[in-house]
N, CA, C and O atoms as a GROMACS GRO file, in nm:
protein
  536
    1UNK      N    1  -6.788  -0.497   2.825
    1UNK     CA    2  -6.721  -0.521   2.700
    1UNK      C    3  -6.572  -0.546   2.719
    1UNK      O    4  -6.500  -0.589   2.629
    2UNK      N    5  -6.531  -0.516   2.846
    2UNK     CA    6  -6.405  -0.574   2.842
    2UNK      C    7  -6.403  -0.707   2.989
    2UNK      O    8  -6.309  -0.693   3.067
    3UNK      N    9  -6.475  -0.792   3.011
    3UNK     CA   10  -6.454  -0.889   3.061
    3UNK      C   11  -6.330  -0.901   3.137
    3UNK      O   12  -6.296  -0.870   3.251
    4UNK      N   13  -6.253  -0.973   3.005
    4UNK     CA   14  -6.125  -1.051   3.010
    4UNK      C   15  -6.012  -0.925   3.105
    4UNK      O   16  -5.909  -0.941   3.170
    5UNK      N   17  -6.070  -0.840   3.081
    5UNK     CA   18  -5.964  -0.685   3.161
    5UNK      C   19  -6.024  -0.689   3.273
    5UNK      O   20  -5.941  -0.649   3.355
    6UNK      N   21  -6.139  -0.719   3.336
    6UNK     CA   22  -6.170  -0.702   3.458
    6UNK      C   23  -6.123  -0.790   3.504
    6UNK      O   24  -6.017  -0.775   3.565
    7UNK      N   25  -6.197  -0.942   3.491
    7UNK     CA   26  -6.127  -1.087   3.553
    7UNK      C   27  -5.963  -1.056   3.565
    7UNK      O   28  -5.909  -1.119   3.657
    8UNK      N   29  -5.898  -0.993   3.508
    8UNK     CA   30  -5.733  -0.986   3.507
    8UNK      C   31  -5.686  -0.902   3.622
    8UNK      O   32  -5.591  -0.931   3.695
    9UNK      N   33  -5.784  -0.762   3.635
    9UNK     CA   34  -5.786  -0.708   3.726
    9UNK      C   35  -5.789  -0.816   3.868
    9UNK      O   36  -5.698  -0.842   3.946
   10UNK      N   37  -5.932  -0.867   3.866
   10UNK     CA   38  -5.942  -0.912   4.026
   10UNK      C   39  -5.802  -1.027   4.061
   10UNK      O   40  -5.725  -1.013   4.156
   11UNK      N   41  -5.797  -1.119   3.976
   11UNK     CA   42  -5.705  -1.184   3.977
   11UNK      C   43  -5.559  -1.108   4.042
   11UNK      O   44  -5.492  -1.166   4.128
   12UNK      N   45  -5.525  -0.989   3.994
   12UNK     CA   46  -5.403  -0.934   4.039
   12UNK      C   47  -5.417  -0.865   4.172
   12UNK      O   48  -5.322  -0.831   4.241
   13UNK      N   49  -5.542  -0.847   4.202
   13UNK     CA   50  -5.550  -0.750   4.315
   13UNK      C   51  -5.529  -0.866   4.395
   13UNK      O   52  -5.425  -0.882   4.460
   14UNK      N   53  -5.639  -0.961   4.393
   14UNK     CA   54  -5.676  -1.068   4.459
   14UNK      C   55  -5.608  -1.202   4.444
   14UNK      O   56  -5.676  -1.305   4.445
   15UNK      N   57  -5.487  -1.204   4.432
   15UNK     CA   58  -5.436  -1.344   4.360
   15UNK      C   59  -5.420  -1.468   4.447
   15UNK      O   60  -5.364  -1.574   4.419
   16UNK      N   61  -5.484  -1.432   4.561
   16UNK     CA   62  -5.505  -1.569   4.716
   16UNK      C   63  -5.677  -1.598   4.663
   16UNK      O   64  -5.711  -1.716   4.658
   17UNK      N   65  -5.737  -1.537   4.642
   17UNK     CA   66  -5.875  -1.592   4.543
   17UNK      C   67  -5.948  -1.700   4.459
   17UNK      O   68  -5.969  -1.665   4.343
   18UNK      N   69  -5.978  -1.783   4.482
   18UNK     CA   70  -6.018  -1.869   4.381
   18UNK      C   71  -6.146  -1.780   4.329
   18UNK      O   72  -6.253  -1.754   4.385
   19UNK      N   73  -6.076  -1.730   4.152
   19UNK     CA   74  -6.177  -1.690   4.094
   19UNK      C   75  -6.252  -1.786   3.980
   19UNK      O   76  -6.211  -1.879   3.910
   20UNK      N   77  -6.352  -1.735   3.992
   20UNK     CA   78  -6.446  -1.830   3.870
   20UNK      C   79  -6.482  -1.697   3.786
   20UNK      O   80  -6.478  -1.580   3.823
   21UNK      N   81  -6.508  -1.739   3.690
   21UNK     CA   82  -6.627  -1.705   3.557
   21UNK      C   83  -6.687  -1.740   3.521
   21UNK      O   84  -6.668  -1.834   3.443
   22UNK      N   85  -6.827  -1.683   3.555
   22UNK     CA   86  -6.935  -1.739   3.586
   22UNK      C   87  -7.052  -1.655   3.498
   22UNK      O   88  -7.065  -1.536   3.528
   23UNK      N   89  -7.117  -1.698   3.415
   23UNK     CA   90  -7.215  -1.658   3.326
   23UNK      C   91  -7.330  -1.693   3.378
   23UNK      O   92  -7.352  -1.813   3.384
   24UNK      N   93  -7.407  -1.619   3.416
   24UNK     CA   94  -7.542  -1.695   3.470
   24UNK      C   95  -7.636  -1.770   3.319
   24UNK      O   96  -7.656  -1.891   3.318
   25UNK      N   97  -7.663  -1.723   3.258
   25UNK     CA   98  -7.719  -1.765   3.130
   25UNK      C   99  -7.655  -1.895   3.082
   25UNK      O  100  -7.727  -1.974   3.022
   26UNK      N  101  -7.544  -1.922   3.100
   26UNK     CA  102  -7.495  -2.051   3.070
   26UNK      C  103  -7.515  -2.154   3.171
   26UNK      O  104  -7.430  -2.243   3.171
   27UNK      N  105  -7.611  -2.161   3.260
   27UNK     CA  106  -7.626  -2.229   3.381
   27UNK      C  107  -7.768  -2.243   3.382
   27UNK      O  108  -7.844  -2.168   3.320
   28UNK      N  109  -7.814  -2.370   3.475
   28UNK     CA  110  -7.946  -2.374   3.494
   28UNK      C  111  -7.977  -2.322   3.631
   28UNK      O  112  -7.882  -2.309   3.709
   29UNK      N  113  -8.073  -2.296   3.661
   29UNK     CA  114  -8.133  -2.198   3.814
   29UNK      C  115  -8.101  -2.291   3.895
   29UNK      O  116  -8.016  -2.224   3.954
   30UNK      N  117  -8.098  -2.385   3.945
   30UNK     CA  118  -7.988  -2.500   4.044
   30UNK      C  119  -7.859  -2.487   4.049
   30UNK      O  120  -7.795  -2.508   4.152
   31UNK      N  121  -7.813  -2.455   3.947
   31UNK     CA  122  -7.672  -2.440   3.938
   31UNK      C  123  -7.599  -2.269   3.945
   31UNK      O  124  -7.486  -2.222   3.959
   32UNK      N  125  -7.710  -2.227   3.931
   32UNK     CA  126  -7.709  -2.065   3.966
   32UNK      C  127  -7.696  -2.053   4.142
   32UNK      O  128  -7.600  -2.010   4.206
   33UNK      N  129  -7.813  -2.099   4.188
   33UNK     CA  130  -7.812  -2.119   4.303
   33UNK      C  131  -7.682  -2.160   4.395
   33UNK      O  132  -7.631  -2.113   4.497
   34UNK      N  133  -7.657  -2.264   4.316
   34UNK     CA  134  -7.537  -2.369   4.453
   34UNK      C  135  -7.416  -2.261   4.403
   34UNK      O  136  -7.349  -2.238   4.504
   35UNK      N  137  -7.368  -2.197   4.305
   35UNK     CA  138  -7.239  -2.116   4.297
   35UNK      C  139  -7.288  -2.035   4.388
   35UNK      O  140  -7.240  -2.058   4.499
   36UNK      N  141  -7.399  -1.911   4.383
   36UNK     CA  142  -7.367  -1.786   4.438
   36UNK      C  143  -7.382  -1.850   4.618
   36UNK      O  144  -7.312  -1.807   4.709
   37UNK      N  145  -7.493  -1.964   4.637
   37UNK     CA  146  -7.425  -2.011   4.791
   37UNK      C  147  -7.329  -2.054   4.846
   37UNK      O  148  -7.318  -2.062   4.968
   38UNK      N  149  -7.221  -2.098   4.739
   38UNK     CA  150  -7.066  -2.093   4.759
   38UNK      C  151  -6.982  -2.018   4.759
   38UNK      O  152  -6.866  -2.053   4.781
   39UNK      N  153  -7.020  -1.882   4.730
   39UNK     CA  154  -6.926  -1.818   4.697
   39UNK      C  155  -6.922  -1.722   4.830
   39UNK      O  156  -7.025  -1.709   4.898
   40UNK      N  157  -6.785  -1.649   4.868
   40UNK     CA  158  -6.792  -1.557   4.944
   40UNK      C  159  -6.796  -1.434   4.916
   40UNK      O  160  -6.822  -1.348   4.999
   41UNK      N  161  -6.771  -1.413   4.798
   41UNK     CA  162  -6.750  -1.282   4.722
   41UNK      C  163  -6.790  -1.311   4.616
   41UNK      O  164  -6.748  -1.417   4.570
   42UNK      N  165  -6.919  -1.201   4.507
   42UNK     CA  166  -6.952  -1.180   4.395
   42UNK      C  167  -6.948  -1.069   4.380
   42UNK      O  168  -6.994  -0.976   4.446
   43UNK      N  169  -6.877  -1.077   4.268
   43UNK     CA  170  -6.825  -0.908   4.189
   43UNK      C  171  -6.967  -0.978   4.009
   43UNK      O  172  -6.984  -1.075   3.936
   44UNK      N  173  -7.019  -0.847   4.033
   44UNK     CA  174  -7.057  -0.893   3.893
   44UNK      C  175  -7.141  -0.736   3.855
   44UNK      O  176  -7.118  -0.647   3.937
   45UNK      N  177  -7.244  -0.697   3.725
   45UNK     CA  178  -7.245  -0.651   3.691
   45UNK      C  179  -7.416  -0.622   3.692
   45UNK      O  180  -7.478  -0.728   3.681
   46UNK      N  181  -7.512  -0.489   3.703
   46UNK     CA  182  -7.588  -0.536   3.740
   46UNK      C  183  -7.726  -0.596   3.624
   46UNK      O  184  -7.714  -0.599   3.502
   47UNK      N  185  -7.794  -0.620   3.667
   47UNK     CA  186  -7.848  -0.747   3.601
   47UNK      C  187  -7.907  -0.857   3.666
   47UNK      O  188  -7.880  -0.898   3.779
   48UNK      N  189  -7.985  -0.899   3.592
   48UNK     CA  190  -8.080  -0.995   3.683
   48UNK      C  191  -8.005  -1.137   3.705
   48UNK      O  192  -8.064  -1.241   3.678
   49UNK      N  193  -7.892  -1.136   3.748
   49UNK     CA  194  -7.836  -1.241   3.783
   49UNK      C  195  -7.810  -1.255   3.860
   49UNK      O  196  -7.825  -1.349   3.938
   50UNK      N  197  -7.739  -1.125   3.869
   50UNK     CA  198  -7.771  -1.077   4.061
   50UNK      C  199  -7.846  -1.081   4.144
   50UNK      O  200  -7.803  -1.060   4.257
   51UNK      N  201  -8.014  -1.116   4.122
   51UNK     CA  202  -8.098  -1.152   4.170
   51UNK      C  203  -8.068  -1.301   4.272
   51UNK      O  204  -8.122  -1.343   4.374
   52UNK      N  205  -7.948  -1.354   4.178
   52UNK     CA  206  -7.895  -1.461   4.296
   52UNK      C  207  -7.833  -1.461   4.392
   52UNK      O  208  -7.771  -1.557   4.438
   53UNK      N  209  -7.846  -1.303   4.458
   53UNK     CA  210  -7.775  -1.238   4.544
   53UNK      C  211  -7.876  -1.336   4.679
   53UNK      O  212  -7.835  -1.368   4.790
   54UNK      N  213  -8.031  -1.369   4.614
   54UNK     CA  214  -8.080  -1.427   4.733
   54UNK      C  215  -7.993  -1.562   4.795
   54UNK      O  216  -7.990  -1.605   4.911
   55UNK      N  217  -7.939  -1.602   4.696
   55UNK     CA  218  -7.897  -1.748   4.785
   55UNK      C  219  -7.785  -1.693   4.863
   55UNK      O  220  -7.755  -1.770   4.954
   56UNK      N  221  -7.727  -1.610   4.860
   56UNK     CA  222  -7.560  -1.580   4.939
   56UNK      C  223  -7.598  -1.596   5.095
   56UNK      O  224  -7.708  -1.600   5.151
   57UNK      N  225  -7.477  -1.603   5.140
   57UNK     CA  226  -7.482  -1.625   5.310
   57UNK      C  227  -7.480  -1.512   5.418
   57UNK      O  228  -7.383  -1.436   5.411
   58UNK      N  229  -7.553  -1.494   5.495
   58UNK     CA  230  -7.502  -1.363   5.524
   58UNK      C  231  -7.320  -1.309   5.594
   58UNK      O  232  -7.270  -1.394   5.668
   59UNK      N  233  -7.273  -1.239   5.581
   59UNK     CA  234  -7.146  -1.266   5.586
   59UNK      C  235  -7.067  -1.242   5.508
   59UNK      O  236  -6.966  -1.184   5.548
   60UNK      N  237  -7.083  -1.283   5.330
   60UNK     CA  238  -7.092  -1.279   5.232
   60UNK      C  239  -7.033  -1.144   5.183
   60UNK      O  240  -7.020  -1.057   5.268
   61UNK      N  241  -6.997  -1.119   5.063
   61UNK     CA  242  -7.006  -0.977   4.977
   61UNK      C  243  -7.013  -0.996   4.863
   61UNK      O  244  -6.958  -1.074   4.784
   62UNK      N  245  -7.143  -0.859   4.852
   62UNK     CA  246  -7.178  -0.871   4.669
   62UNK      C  247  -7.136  -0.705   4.608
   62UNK      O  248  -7.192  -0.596   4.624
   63UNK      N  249  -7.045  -0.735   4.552
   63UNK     CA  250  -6.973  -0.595   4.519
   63UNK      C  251  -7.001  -0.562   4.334
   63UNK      O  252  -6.926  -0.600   4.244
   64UNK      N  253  -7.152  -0.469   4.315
   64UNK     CA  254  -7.206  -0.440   4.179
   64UNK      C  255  -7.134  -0.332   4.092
   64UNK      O  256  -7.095  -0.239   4.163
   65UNK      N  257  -7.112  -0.320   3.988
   65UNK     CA  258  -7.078  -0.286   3.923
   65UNK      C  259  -7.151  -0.213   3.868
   65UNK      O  260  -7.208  -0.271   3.775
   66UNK      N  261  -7.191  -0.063   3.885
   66UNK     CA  262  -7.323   0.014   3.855
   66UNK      C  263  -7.286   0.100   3.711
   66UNK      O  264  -7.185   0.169   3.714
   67UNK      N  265  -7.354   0.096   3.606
   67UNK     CA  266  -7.385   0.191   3.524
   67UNK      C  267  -7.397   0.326   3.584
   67UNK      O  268  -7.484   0.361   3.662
   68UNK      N  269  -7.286   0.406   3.532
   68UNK     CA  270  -7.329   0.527   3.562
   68UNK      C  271  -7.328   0.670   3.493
   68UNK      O  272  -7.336   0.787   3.529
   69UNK      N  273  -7.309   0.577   3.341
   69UNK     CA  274  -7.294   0.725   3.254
   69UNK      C  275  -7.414   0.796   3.239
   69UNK      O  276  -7.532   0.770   3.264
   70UNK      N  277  -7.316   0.953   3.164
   70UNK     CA  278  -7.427   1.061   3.210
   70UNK      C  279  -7.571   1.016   3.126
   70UNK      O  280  -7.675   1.049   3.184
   71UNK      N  281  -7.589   0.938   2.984
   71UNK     CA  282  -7.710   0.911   2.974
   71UNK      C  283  -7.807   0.802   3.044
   71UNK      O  284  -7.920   0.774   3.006
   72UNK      N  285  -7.718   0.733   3.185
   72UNK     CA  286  -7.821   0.624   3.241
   72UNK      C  287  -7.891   0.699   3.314
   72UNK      O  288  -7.825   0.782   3.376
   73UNK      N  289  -8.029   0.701   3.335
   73UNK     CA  290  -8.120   0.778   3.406
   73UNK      C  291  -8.241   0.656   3.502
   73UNK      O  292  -8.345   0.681   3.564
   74UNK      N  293  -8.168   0.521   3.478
   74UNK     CA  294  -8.345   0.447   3.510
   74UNK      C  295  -8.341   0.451   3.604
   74UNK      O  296  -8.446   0.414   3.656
   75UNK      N  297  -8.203   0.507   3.729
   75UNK     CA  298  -8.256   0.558   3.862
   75UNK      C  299  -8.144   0.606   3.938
   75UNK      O  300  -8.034   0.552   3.953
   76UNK      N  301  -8.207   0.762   4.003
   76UNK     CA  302  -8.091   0.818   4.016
   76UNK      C  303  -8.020   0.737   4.142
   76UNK      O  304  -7.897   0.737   4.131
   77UNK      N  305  -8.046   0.700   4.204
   77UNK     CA  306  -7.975   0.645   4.332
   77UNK      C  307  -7.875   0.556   4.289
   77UNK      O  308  -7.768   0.553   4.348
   78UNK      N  309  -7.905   0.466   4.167
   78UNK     CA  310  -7.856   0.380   4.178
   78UNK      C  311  -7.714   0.416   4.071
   78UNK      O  312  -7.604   0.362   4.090
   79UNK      N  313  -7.737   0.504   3.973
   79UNK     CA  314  -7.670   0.552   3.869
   79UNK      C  315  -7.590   0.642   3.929
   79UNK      O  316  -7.481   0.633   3.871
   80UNK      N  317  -7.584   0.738   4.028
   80UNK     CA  318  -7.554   0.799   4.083
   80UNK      C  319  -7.490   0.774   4.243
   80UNK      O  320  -7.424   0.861   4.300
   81UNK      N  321  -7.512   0.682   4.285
   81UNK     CA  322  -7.475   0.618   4.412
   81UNK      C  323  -7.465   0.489   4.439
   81UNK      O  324  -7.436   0.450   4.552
   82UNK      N  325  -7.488   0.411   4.344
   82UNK     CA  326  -7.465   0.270   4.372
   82UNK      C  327  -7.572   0.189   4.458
   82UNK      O  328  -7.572   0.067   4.471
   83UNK      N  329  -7.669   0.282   4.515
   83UNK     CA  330  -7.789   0.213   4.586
   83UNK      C  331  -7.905   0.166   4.491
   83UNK      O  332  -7.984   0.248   4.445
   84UNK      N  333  -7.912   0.045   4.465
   84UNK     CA  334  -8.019  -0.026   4.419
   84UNK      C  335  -8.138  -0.139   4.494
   84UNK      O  336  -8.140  -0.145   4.617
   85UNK      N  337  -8.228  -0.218   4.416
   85UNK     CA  338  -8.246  -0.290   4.473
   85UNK      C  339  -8.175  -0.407   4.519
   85UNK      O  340  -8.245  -0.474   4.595
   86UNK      N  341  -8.036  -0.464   4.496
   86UNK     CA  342  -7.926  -0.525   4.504
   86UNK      C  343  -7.875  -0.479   4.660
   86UNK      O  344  -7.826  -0.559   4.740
   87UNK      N  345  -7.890  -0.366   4.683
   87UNK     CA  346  -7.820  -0.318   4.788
   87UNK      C  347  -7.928  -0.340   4.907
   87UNK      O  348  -7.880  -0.379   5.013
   88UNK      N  349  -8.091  -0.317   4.900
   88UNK     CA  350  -8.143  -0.314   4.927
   88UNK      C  351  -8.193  -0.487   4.999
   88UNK      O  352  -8.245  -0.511   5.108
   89UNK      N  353  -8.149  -0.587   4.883
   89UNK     CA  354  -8.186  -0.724   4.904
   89UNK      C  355  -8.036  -0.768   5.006
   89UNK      O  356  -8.046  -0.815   5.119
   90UNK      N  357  -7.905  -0.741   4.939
   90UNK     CA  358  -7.787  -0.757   5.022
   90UNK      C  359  -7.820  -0.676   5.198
   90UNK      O  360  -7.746  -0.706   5.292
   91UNK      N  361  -7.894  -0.615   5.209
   91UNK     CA  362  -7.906  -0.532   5.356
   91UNK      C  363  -7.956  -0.644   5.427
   91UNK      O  364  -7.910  -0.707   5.522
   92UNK      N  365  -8.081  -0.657   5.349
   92UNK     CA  366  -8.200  -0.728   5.441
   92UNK      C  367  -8.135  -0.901   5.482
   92UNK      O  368  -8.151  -0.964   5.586
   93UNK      N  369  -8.047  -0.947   5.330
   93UNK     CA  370  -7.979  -1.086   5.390
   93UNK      C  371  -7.884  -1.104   5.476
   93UNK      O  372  -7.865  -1.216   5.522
   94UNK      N  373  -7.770  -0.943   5.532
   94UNK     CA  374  -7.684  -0.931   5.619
   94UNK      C  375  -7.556  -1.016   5.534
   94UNK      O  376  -7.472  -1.098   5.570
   95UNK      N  377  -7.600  -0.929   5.364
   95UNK     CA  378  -7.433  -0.959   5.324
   95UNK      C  379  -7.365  -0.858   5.308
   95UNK      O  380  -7.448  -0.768   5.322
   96UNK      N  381  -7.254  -0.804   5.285
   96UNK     CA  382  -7.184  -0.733   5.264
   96UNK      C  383  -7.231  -0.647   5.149
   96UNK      O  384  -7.295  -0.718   5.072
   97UNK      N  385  -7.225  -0.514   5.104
   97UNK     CA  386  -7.263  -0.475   4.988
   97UNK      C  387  -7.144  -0.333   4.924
   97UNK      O  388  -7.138  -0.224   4.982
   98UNK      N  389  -7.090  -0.354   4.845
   98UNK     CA  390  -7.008  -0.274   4.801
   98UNK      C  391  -7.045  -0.214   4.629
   98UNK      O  392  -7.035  -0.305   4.547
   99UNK      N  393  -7.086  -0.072   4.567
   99UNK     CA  394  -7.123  -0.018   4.431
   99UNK      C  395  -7.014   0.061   4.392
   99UNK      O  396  -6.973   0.171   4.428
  100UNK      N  397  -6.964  -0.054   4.277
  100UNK     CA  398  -6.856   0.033   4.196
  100UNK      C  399  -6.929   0.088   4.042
  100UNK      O  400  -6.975   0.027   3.945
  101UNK      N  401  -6.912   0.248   4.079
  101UNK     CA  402  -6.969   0.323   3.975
  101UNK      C  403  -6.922   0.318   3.838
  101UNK      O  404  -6.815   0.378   3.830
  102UNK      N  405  -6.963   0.266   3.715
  102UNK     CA  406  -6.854   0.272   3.570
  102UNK      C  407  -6.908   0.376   3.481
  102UNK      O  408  -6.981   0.332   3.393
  103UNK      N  409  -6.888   0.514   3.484
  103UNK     CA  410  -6.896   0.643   3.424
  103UNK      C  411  -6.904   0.580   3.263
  103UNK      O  412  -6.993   0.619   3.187
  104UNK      N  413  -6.800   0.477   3.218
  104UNK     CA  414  -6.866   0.441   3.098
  104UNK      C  415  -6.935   0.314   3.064
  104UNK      O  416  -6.907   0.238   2.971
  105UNK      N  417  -7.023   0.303   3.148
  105UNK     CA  418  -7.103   0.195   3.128
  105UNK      C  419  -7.230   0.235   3.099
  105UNK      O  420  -7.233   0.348   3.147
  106UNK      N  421  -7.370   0.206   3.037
  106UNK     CA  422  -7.497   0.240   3.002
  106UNK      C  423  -7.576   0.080   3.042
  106UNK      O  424  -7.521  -0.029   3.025
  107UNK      N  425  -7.712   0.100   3.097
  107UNK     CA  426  -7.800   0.002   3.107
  107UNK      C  427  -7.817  -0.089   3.016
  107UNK      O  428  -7.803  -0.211   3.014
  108UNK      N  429  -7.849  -0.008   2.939
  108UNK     CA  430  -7.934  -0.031   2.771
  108UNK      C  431  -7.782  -0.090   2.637
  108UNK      O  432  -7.785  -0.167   2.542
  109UNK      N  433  -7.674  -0.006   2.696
  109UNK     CA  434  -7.553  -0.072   2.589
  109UNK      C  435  -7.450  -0.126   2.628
  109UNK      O  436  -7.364  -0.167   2.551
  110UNK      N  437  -7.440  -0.137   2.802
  110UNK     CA  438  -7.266  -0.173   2.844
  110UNK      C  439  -7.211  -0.111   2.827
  110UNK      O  440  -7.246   0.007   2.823
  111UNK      N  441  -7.105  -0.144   2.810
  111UNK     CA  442  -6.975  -0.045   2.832
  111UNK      C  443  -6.887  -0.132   2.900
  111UNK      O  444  -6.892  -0.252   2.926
  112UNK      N  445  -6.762   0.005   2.935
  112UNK     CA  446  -6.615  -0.081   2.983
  112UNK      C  447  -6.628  -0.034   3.129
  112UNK      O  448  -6.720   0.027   3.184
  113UNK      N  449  -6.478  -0.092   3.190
  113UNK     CA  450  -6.487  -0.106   3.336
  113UNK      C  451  -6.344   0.007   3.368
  113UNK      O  452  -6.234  -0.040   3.339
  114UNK      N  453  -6.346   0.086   3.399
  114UNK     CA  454  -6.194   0.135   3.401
  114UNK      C  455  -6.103   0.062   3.499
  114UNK      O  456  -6.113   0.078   3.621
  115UNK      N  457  -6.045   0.010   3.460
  115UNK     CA  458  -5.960  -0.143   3.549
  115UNK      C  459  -5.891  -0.083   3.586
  115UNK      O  460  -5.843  -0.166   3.662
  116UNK      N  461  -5.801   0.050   3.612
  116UNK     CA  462  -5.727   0.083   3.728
  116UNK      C  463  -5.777   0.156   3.760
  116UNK      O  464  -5.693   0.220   3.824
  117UNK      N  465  -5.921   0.236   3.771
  117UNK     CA  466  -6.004   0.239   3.858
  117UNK      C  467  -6.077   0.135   3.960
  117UNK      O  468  -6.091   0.160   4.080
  118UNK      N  469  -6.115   0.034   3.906
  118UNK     CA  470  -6.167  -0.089   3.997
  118UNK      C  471  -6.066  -0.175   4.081
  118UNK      O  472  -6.065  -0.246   4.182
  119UNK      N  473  -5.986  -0.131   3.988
  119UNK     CA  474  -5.823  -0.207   4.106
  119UNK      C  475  -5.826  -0.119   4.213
  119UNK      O  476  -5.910  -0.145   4.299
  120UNK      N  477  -5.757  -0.022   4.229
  120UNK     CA  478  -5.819   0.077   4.307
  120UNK      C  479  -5.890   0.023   4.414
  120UNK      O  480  -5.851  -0.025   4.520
  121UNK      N  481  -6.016   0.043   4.362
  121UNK     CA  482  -6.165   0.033   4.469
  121UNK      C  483  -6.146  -0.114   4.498
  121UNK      O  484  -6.207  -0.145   4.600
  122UNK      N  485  -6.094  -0.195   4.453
  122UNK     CA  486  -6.060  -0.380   4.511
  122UNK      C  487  -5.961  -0.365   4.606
  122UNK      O  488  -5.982  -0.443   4.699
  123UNK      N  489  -5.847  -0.287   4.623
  123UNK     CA  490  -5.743  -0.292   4.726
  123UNK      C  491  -5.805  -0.177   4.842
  123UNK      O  492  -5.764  -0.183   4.958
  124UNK      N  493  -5.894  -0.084   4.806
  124UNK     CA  494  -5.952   0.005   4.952
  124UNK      C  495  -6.078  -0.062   4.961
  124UNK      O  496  -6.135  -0.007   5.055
  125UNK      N  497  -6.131  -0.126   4.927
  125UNK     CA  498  -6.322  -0.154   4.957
  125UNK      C  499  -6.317  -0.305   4.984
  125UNK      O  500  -6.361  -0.350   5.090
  126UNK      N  501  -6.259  -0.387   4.883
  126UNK     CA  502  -6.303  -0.486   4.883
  126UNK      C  503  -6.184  -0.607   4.998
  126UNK      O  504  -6.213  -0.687   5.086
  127UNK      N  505  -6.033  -0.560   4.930
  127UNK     CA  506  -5.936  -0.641   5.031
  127UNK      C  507  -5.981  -0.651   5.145
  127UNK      O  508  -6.025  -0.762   5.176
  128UNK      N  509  -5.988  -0.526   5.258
  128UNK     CA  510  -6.017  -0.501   5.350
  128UNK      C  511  -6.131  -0.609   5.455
  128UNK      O  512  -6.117  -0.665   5.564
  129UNK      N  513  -6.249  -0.598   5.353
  129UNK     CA  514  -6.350  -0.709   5.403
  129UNK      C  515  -6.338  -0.873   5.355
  129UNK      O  516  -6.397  -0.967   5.408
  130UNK      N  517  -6.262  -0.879   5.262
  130UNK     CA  518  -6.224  -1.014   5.227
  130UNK      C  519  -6.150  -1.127   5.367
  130UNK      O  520  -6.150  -1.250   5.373
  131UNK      N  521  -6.106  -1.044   5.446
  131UNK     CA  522  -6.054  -1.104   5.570
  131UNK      C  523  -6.151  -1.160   5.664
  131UNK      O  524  -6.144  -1.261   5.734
  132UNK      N  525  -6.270  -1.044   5.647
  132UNK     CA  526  -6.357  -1.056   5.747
  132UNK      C  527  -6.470  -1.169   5.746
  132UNK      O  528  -6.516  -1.230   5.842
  133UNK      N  529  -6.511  -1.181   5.575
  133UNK     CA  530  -6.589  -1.303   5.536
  133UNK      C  531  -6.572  -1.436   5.552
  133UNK      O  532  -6.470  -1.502   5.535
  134UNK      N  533  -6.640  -1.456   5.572
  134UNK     CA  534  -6.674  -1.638   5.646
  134UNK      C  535  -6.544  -1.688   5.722
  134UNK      O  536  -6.543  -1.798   5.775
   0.00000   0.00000   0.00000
C-alpha cells in the first residue's frame, strides 16, 4: 500500500540502478518472461509473479518481501523466516535469494513496507551482492 515509498526507497539506496516498475498483471506472460530474464535484481512482493523467478539467470537476485504480521499464519517458515517456495525455486536456479520480513504486511490484506527499515536491509543485504551479480 505504499508502493510509491518503497520504489523511492530503492532508488535512494540504489541510485547507480536502473529501476523499473513493473506490474506483472499489466503484462502478457512473454513479456513477463523477457523483464525478469533481464533483470539482475528483483525486489518484489510475494505473489505469484514471482513465480517468474523461473526465468532469472543464475547469478541473479530475487530479494521477497515476506508478510509477516502476527495474524499471517499460511506458513510458518515463510512468515516467520522468509523461507518459501521462492527461496526454494531461487536455490535450485543458483540465484541469489534475500527475505525482507514486513511485520505490517498480511497475505490476505497487504500492508505497508517500513522504508527505513528496508533501506536498512538494501544497504547491508542487498548493496553488498549487487557488485557481485552478472
Amino acid at each position: 500500500q505504499n508502493y510509491d515509498k518503497v520504489l523511492k526507497a530503492i532508488r535512494e539506496v540504489l541510485p547507480f540502478a536502473a529501476v523499473c516498475s513493473f506490474r506483472a498483471e499489466e503484462h502478457t506472460v512473454a513479456s513477463q518472461a523477457a523483464h525478469f530474464e533481464a533483470a539482475d535484481v528483483v525486489i518484489g512482493a510475494i505473489g505469484a509473479a514471482l513465480a517468474n523467478a523461473i526465468f532469472m539467470s543464475p547469478g541473479t537476485l530475487l530479494v521477497a518481501l515476506h508478510p509477516s504480521h502476527p495474524a499471517t499464519s499460511f506458513s510458518v517458515y515463510s512468515s516467520r523466516c522468509g523461507q518459501s517456495y521462492f527461496w526454494h525455486m531461487a536455490h535450485q536456479l543458483g540465484v541469489e535469494y534475500r527475505a525482507f520480513l514486513c511485520p505490517r504486511m498480511r497475505v490476505d490484506m497487504g500492508g505497508v513496507v517500513d522504508t527505513v527499515d528496508f533501506s536498512r536491509f538494501l544497504s547491508a543485504e542487498v548493496m553488498p551482492l549487487i557488485s557481485e551479480v552478472r
